[in-house]
N, C-alpha and C positions, 0 to 999 in steps of 0.2 A: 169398640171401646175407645180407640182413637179419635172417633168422628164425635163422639160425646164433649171427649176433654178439648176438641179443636173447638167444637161449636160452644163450650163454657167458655172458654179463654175468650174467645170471639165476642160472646155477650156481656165480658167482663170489662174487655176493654175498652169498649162498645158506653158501656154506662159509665166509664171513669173519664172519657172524651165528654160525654155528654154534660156530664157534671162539673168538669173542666169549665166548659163553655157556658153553664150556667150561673159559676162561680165569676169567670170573666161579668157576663152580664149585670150580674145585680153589682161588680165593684165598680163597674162605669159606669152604671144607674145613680149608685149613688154621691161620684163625683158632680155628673152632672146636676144633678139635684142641690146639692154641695153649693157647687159654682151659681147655680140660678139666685139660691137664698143666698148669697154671698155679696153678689152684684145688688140685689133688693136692697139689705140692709147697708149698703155703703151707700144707694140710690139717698135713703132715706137718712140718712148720718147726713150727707153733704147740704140737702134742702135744708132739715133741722139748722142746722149750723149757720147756712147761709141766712136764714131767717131770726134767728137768735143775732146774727151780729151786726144786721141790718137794725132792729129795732135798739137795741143796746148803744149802737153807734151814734144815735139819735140820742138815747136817754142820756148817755154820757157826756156827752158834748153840750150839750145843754146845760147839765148840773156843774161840770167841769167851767163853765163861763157865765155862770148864773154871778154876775158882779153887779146888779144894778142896772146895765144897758137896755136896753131894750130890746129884748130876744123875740125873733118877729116873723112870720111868713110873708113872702113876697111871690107876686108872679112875673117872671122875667120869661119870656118868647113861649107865652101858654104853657111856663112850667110851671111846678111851685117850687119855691126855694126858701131853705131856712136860711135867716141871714142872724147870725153874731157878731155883731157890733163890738168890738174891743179896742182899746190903746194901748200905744207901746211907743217908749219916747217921746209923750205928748203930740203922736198924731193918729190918726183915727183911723182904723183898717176895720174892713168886716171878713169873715169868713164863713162862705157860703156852702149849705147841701143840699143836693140836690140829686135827682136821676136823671140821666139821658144818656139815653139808646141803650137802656136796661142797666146802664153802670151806676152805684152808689156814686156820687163825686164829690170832691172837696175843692176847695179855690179858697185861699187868701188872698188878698186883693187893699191896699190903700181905697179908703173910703172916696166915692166919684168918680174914681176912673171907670171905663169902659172898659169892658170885657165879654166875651161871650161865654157859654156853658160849655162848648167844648174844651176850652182851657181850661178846667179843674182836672187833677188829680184822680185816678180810678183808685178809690179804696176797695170795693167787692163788686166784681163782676156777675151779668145776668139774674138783675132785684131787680124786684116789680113792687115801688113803694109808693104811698099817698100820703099827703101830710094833710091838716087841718089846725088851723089856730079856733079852736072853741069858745078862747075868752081872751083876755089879755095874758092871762097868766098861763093856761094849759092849751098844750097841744095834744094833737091825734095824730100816730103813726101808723098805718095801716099797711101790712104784707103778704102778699096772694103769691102762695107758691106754686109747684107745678102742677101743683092738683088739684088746684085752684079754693083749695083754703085758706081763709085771712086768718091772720094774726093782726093783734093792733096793742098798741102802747098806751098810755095817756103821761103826759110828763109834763109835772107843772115848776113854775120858777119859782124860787122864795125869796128872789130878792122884787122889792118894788124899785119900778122906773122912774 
């Protein structure tokens, strides 16, 4: 009768380990699963973002300085660069955007002087953008993210030059 209740006890304990460890499993299961979709969706929050503010950065800058000048694509060292022409104090500065070495970039700069692309300003890091002037008045912004899906803008001026 003894060896009955030793070998229950045995089997009982037996399955309440077992259970244990199965209990362990599926709660690390599901951290890890947890953590995977977690990393995913923050993967895909930062592209989104980074492409939302890339395109926008253009749109805005544009509308923000749409005064009449002559808002213009330029290629300076086989880049393209938007150039905004502005004044201030009756002398003529442009401010330049463009990409290089995957950085969005800005530079303001007195009109004619000399400068290179590495002296702008990093506004957003690791953008992959193209720009096009389609007319005089509309441009094309174009952003291929890491997955290599574009996104593209079109943004035109309403003031005439």
């Amino acid at each position: 009768m003894q060896t009955t209740q030793k070998r229950g006890s045995s089997v009982s304990t037996a399955f309440i380990i077992l259970l244990f460890i199965f209990y362990l499993f599926a709660a690390l299961s599901t951290v890890l699963i947890g953590t995977s979709v977690y990393r995913n969706i923050v993967s895909e929050m930062d592209t989104n973002s980074k492409v939302r503010t890339t395109l926008s950065y253009f749109s805005e800058k544009i509308h923000q300085n749409d005064n009449g000048e002559a808002i213009h694509i330029e290629t300076i060292d086989d880049q393209s660069v938007l150039v905004i022409p502005q004044t201030y104090n009756e002398k003529a500065y442009n401010t330049y955007l463009y990409i290089y070495n995957q950085d969005l970039m800005e530079l303001l700069i007195q009109d004619g002087q000399d400068f290179s692309l590495s002296q702008g300003n990093v506004i957003l890091s690791d953008t992959n953008c193209q720009m096009a002037a389609l007319d005089e008045h509309l441009f094309q912004f174009t952003v291929t993210d890491k997955d290599n899906q574009t996104h593209q803008v079109l943004v035109s001026t309403q003031s005439q030059s």
